[in-house]
Backbone of each chain as ProteinMPNN parsed JSONL, in Angstrom:
{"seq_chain_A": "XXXXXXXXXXXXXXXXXXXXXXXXXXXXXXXXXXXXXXXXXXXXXXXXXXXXXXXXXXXXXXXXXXXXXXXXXXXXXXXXXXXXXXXXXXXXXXXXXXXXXXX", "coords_chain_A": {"N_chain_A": [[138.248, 13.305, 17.736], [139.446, 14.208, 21.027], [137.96, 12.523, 23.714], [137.225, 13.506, 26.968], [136.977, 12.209, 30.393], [136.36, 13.846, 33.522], [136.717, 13.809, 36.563], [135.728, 14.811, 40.008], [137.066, 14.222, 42.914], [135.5, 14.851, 46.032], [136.251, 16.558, 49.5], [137.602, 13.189, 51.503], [136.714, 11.484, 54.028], [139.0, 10.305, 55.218], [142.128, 11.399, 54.316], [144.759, 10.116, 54.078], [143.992, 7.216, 53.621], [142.069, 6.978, 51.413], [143.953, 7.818, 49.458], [145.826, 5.898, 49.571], [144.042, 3.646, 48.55], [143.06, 5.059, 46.444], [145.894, 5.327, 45.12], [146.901, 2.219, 44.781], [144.432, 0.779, 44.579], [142.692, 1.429, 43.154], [143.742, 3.226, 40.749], [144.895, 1.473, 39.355], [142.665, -0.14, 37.953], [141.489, 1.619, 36.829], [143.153, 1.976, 34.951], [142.942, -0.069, 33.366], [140.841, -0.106, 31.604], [139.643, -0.193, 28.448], [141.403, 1.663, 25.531], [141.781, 3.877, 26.935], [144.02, 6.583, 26.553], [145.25, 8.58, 27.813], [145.598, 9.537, 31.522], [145.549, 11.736, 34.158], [146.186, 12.776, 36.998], [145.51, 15.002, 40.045], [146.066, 16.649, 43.363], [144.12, 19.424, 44.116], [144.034, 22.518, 44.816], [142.272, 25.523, 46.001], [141.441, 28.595, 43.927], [140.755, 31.425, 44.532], [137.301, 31.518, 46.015], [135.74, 29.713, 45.944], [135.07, 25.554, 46.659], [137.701, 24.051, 46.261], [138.287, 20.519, 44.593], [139.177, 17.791, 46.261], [140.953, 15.96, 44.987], [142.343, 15.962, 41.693], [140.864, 14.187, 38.303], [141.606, 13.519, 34.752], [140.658, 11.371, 32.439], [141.674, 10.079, 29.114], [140.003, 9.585, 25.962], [140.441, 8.497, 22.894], [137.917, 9.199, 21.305], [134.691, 10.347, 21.426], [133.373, 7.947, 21.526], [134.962, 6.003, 21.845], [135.73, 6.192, 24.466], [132.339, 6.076, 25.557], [132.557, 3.15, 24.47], [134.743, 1.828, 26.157], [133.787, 2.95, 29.211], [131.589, 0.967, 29.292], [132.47, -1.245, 29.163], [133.721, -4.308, 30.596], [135.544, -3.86, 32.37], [135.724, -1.064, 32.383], [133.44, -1.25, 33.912], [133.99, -2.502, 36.285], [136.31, -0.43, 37.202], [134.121, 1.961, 37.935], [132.991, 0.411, 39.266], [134.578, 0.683, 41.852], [134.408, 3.378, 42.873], [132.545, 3.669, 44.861], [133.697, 2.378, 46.901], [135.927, 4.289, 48.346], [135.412, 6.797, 48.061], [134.673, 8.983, 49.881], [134.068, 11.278, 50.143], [132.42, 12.452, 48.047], [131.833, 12.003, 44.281], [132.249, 13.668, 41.812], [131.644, 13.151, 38.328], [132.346, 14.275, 35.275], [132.053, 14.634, 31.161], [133.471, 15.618, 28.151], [134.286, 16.315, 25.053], [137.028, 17.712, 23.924], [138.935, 19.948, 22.983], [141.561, 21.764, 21.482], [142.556, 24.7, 22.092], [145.169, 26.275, 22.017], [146.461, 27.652, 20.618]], "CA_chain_A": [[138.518, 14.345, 18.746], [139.82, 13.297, 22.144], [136.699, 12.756, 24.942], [137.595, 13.676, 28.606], [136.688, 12.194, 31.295], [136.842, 14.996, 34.381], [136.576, 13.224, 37.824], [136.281, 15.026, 41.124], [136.601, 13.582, 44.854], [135.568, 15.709, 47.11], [137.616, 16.017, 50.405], [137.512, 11.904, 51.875], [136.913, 11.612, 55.71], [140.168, 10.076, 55.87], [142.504, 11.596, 53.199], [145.419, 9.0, 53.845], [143.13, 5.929, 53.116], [141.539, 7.396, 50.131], [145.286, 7.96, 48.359], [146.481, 4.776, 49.349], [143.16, 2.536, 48.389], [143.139, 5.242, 44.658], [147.182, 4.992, 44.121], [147.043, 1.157, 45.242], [143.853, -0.075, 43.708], [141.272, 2.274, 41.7], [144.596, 3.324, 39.481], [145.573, 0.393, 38.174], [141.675, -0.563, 37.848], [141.518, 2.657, 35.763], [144.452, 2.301, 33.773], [142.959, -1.311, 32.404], [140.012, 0.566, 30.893], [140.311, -0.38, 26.978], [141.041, 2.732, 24.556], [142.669, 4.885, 27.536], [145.315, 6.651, 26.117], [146.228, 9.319, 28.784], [145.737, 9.121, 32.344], [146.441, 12.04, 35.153], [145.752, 13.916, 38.231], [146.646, 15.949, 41.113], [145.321, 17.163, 44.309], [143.782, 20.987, 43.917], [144.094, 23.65, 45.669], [141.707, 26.215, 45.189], [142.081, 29.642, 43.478], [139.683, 31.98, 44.611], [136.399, 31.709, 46.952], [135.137, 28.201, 45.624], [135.841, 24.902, 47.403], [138.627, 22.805, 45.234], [138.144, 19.256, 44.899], [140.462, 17.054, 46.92], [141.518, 15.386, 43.674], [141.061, 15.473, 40.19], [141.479, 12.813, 37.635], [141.391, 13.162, 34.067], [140.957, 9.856, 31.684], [141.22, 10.915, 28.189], [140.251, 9.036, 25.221], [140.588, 8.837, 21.554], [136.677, 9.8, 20.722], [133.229, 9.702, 22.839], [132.939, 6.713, 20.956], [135.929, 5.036, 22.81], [134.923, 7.063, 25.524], [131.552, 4.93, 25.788], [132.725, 1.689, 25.01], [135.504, 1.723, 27.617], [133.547, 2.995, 30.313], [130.646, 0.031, 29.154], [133.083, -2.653, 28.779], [134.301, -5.116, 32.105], [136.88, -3.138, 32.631], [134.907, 0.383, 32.652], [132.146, -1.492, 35.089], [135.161, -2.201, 37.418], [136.59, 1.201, 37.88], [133.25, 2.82, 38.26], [132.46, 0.06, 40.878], [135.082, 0.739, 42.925], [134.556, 4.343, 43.332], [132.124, 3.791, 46.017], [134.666, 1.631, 47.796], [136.694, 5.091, 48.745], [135.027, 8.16, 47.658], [133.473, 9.464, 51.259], [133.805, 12.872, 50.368], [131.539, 11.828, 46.597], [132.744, 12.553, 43.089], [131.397, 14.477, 40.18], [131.969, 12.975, 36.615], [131.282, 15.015, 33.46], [132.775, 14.257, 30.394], [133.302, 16.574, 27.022], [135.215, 16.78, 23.527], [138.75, 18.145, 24.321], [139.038, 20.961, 21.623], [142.854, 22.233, 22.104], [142.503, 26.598, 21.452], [146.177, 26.765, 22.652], [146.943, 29.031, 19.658]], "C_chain_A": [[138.609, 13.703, 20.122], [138.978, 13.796, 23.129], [137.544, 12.511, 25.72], [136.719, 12.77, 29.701], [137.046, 12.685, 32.462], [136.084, 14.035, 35.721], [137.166, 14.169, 39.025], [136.088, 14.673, 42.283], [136.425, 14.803, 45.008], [135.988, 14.727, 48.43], [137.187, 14.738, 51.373], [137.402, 12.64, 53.369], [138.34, 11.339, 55.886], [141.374, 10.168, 54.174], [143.982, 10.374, 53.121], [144.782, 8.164, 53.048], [142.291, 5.689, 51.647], [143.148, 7.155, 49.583], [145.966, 6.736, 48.615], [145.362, 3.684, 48.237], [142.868, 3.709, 46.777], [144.595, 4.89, 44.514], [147.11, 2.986, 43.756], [146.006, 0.183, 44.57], [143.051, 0.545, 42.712], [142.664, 2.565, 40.518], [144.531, 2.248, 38.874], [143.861, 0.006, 37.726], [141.028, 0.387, 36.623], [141.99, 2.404, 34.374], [143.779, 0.802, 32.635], [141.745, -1.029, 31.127], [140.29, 1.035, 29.739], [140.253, 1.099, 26.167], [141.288, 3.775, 25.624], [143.552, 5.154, 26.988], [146.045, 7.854, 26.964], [145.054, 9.6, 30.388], [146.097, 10.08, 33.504], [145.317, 12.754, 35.756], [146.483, 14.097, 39.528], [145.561, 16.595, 42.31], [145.23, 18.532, 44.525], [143.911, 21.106, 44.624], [142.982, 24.581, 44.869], [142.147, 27.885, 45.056], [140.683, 30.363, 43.506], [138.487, 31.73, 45.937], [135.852, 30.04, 47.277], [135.869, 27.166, 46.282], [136.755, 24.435, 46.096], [138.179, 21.714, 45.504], [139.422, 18.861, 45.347], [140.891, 16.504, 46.097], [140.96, 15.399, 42.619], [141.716, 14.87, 39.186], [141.422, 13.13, 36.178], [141.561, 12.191, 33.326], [140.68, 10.25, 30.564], [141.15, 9.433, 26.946], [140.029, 9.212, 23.899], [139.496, 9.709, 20.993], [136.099, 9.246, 21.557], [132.545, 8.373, 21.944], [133.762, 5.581, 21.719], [135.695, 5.145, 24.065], [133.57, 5.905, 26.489], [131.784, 3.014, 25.817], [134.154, 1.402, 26.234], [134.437, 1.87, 28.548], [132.233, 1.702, 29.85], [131.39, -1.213, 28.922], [133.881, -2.95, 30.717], [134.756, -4.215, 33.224], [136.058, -2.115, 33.544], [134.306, 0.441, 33.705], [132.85, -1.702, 36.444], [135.425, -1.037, 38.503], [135.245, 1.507, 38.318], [132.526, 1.936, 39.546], [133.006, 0.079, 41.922], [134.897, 1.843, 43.633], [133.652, 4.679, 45.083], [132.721, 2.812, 47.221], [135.423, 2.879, 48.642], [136.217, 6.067, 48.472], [134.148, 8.657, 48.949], [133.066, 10.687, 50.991], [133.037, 12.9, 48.675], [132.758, 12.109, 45.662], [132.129, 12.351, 42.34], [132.142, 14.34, 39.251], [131.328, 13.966, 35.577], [132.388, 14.684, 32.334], [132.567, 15.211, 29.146], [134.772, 16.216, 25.951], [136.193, 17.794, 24.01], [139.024, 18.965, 22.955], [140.653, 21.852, 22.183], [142.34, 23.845, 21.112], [144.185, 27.118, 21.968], [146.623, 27.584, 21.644], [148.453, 29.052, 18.602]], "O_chain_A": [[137.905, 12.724, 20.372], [138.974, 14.967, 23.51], [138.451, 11.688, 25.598], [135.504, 12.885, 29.536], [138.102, 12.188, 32.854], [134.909, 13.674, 35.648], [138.36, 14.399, 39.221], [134.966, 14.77, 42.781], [136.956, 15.724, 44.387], [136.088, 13.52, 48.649], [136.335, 15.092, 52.187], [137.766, 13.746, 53.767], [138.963, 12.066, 56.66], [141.421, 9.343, 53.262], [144.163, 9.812, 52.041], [144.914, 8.26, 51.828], [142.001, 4.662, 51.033], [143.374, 5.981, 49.289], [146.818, 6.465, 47.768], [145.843, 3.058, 47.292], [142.395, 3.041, 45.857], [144.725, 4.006, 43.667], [147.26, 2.551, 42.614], [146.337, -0.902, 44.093], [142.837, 0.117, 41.578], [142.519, 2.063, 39.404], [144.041, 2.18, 37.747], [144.012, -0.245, 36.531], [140.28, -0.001, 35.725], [141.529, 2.53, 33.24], [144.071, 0.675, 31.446], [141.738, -1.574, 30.023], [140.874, 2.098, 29.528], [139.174, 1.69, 26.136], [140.937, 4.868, 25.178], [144.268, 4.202, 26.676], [147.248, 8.073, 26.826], [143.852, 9.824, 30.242], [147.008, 9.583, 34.166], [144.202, 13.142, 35.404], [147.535, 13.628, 39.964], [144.409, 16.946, 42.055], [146.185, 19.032, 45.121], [144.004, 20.229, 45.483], [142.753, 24.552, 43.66], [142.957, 28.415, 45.817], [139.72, 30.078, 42.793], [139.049, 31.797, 47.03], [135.653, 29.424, 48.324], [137.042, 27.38, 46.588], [136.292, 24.555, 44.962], [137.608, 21.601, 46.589], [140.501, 19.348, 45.009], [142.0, 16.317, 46.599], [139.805, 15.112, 42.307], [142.941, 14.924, 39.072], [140.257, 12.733, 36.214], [142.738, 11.833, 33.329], [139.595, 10.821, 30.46], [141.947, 8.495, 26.969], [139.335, 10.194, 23.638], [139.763, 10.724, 20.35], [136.368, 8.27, 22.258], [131.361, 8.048, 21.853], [133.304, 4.506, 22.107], [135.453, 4.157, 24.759], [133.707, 5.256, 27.526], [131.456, 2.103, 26.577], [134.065, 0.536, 27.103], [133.975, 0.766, 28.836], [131.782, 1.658, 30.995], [130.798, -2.191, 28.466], [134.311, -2.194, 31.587], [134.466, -3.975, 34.396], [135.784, -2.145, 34.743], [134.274, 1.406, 34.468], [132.448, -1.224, 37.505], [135.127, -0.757, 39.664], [135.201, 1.205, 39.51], [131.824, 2.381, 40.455], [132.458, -0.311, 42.953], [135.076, 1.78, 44.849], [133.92, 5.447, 46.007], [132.153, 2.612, 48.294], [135.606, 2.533, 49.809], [137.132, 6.796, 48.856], [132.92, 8.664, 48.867], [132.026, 11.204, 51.399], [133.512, 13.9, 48.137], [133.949, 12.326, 45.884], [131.51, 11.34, 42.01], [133.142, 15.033, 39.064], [130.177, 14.259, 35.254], [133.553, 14.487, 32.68], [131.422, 15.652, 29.058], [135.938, 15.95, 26.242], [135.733, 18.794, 24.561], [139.333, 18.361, 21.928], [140.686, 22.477, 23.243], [141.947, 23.988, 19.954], [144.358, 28.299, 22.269], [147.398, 28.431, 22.088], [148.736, 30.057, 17.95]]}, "seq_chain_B": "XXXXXXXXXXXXXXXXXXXXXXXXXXXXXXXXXXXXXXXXXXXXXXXXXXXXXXXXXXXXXXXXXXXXXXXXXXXXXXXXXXXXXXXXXXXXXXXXXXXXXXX", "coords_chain_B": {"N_chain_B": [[157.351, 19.911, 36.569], [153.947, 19.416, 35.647], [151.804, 22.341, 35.843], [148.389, 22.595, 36.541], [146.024, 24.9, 35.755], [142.944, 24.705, 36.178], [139.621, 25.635, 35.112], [136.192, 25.588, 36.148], [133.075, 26.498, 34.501], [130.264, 27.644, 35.593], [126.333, 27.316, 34.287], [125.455, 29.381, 32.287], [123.378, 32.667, 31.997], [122.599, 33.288, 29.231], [123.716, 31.089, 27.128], [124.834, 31.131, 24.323], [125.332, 34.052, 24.577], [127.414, 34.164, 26.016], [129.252, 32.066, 25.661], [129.795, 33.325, 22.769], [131.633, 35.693, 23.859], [133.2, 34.452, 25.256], [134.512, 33.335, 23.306], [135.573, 35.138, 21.645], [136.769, 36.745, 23.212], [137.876, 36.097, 25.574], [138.95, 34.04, 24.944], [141.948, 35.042, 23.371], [142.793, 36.325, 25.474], [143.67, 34.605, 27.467], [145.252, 32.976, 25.846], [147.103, 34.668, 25.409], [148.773, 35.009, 28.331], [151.842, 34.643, 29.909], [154.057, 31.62, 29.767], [152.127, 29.875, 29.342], [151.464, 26.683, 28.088], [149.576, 24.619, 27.247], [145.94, 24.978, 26.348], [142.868, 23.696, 26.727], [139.477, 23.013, 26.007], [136.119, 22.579, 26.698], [132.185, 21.73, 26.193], [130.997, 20.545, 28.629], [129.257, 17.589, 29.852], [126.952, 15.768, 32.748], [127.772, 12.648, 33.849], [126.247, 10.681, 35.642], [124.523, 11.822, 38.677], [125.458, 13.98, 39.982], [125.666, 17.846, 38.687], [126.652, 19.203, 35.823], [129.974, 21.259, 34.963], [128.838, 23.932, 32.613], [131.248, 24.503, 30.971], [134.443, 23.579, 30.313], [137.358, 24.397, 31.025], [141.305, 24.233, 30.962], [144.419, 24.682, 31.525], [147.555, 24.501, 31.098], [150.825, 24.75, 32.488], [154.45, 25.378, 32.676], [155.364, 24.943, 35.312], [154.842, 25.084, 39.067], [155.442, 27.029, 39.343], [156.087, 28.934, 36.827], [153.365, 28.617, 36.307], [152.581, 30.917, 38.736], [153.765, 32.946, 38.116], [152.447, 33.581, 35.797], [149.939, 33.816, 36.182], [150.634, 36.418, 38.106], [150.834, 38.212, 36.163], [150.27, 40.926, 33.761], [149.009, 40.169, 31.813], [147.749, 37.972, 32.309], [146.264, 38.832, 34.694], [144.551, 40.639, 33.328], [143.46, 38.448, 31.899], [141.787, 37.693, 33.962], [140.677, 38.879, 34.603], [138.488, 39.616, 32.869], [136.634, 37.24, 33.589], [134.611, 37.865, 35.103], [132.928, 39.801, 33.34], [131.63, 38.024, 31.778], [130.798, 35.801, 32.682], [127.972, 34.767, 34.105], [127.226, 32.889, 35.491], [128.792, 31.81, 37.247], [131.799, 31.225, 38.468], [134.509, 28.565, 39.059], [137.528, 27.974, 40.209], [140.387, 26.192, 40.327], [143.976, 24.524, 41.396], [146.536, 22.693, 39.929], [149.442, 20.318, 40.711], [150.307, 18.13, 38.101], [149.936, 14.815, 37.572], [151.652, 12.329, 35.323], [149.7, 9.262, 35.12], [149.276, 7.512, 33.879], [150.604, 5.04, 33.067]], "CA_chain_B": [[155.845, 19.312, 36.549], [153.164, 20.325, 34.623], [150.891, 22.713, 36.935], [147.357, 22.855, 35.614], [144.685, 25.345, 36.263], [141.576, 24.284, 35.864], [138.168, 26.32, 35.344], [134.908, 25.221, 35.576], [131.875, 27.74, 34.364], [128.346, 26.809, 35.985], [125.304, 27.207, 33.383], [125.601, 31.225, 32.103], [122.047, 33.269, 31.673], [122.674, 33.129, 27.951], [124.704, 30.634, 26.826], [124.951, 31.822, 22.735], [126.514, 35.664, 24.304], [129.338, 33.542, 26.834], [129.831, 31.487, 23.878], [130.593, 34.471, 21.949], [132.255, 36.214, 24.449], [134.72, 33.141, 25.615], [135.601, 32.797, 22.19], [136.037, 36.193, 20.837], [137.294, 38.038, 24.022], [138.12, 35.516, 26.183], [140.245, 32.601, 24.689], [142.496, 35.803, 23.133], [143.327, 36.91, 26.266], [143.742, 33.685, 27.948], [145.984, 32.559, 25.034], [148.228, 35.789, 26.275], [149.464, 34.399, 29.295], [153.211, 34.096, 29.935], [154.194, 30.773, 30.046], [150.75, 28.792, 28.808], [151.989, 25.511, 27.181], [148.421, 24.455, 26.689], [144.97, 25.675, 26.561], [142.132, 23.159, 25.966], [138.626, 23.357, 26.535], [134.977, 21.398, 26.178], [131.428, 22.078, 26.993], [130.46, 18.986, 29.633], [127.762, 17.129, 30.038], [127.386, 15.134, 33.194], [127.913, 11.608, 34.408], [125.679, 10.368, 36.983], [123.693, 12.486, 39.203], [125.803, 15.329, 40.115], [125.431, 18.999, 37.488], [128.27, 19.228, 35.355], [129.769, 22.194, 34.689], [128.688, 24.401, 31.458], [132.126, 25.0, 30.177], [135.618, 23.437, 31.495], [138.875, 24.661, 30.334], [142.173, 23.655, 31.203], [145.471, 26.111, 31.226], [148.743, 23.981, 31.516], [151.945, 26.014, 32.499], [155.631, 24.015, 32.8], [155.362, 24.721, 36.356], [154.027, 25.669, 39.565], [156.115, 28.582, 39.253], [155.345, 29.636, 35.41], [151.737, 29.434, 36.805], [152.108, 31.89, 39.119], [154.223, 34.256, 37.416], [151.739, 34.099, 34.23], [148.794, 34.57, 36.368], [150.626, 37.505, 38.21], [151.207, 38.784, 34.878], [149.334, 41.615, 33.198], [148.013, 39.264, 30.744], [147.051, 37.172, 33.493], [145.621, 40.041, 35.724], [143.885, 40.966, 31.731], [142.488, 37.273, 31.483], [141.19, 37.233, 35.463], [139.502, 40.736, 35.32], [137.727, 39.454, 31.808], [136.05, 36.775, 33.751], [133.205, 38.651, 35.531], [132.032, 40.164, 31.949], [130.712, 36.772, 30.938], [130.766, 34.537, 33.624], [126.899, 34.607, 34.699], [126.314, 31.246, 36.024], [129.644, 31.803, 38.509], [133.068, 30.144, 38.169], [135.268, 27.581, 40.363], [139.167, 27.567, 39.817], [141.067, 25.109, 41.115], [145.337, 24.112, 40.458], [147.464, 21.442, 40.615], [150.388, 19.4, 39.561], [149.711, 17.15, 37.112], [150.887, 13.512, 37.744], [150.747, 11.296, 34.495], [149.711, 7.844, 35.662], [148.874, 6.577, 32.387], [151.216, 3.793, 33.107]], "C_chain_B": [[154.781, 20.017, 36.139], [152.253, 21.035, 35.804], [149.707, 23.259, 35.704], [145.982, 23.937, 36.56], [143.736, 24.874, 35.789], [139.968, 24.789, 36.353], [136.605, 25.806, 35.037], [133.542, 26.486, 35.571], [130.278, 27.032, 34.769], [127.863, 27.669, 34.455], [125.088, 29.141, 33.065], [123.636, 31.278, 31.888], [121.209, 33.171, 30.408], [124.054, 32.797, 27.419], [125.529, 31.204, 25.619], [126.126, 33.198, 23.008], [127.579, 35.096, 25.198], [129.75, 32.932, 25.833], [130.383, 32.566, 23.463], [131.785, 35.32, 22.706], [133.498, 35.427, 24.917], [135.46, 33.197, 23.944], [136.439, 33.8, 21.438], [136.981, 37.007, 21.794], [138.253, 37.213, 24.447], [139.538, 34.577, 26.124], [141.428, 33.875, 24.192], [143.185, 35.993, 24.317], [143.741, 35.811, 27.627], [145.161, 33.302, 27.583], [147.686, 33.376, 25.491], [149.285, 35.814, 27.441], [150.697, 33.93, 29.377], [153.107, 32.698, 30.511], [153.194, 29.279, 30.224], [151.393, 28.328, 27.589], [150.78, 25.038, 26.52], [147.189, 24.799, 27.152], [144.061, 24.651, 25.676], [140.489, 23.464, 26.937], [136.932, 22.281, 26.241], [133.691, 22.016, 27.056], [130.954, 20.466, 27.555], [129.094, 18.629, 30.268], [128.462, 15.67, 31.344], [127.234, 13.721, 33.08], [127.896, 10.819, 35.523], [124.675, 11.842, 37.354], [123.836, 13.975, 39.356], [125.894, 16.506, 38.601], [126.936, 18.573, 37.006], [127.688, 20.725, 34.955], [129.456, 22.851, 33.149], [130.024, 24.326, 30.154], [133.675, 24.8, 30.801], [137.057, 23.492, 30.821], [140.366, 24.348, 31.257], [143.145, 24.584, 30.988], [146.755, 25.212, 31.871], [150.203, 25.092, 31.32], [152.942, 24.528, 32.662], [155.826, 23.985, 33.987], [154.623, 25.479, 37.201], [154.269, 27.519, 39.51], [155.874, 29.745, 38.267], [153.732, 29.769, 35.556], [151.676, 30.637, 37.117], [152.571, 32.967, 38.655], [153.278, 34.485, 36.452], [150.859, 34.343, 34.845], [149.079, 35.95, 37.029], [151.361, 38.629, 37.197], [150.335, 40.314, 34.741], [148.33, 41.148, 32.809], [147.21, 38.671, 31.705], [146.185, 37.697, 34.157], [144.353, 40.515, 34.647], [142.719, 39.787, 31.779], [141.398, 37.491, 33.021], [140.091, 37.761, 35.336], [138.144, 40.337, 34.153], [136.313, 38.835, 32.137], [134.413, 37.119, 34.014], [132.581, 39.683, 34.488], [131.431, 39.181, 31.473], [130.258, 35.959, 31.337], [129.355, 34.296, 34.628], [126.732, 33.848, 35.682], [127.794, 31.029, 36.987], [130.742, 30.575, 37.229], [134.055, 29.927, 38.66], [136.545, 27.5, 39.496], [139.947, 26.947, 40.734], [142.547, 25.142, 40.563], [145.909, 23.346, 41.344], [148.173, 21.367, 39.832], [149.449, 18.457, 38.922], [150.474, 15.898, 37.19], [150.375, 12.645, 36.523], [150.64, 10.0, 35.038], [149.287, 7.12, 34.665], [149.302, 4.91, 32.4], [152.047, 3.248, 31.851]], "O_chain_B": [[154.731, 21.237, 36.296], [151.954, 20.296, 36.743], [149.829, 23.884, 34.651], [145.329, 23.719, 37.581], [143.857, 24.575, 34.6], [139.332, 24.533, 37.376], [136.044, 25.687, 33.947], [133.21, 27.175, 36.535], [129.541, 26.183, 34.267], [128.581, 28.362, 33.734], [124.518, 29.899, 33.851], [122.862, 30.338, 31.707], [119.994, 33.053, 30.253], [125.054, 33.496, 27.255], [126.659, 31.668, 25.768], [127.135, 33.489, 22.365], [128.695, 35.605, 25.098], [130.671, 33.357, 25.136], [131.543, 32.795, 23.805], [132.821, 35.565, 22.087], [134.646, 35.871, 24.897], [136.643, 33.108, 23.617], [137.497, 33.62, 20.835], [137.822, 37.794, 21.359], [139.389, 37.314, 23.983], [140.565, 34.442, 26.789], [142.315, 33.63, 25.009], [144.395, 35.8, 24.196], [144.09, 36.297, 28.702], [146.09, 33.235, 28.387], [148.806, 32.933, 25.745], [150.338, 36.45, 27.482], [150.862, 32.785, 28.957], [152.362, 32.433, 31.455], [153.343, 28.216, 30.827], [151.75, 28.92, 26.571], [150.795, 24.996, 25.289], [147.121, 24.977, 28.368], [144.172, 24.543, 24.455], [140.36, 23.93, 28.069], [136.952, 21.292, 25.508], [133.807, 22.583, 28.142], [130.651, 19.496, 26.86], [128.236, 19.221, 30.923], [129.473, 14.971, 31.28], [126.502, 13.398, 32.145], [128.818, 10.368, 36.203], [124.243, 12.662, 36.543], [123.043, 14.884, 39.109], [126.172, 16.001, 37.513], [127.883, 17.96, 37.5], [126.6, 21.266, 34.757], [129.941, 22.11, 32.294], [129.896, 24.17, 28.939], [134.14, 25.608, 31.605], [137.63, 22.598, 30.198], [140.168, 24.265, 32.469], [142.815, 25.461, 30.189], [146.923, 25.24, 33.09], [150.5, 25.878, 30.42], [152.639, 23.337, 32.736], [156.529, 23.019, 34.286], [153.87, 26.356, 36.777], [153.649, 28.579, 39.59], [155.604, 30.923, 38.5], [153.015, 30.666, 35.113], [151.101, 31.495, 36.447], [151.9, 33.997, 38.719], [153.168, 35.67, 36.137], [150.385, 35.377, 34.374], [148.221, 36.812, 36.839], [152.15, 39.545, 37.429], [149.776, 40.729, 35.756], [147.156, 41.372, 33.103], [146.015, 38.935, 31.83], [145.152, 37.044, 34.304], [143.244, 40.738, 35.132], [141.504, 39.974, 31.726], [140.181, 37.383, 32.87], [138.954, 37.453, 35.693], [136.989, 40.659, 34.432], [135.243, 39.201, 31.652], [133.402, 36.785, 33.397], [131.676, 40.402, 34.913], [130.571, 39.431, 30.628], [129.418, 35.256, 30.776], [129.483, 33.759, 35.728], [126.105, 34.155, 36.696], [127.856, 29.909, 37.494], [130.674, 29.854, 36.234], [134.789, 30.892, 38.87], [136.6, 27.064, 38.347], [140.06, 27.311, 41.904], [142.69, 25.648, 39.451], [145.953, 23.198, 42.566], [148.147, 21.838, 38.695], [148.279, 18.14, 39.138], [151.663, 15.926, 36.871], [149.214, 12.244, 36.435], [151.702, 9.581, 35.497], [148.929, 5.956, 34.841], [148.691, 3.93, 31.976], [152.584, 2.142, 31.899]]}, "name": "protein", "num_of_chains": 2, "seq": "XXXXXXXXXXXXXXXXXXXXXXXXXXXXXXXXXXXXXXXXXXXXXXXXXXXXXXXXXXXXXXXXXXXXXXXXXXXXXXXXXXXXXXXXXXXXXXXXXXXXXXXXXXXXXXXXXXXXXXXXXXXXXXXXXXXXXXXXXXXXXXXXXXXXXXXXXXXXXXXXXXXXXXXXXXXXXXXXXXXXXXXXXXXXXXXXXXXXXXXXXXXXXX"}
């Protein structure tokens, strides 16, 4: 079953500098993270009362078995050390089993 | 471009009757939605310090446009109104495009 990883910035002091220093280096630092097999995000808006996050990322992978060893392998320790390189405004990880109910 | 809503449910009163209620009332009338390509969902546990949310579903349309027409739908207006019958523990909606960067 395919584990999520759900990543949200909240909004950077300087939202240029953030989207250059994630398109420019945290992506590709992402993308090398073994047993990724899909990869996206987009900058919210919110719907309703609640704040939106200034971006959100999902990293999806095969099972929370790939799941773990990616994010525990070189690679994994990488990405997750860069985030405090650019994240001013923080960012909340949670991760879950991807159950499709599309019908 | 894919436009994705995305709901997160904080921690309900009683998880067992939102459970029941997301699955029996809920995902039905979700599912309903003009122009929902996909509908996936997961309960999340976090990563790191910050809460994760209880319950985070996903609602991909083929655009920003089929978004908003399906949420100013009936069905849509049907799924919205459903929320505040189950939704104890509050709930944050956010939307975006969806950029794959998979690479």
């Amino acid at each position: 079953m395919t584990h999520r990883l759900l990543v949200q910035y909240g909004r950077p002091t300087d939202p240029a500098a953030f989207d250059r220093h994630y398109r420019d280096v945290h992506v590709p630092l992402a993308r090398a993270i073994p047993g990724l097999v899909r990869f996206e995000l987009g900058h919210a808006e919110a719907l309703g009362e609640a704040a939106a996050p200034y971006l959100v990322a999902t990293l999806d992978f095969e099972s929370a078995e790939a799941f773990a060893a990616g994010m525990q392998s070189p690679e994994g320790a990488a990405a997750a050390g860069d985030v405090g390189n650019f994240a001013t405004g923080g960012a909340t990880l949670s991760h879950y089993d991807v159950e499709d109910v599309t019908g």
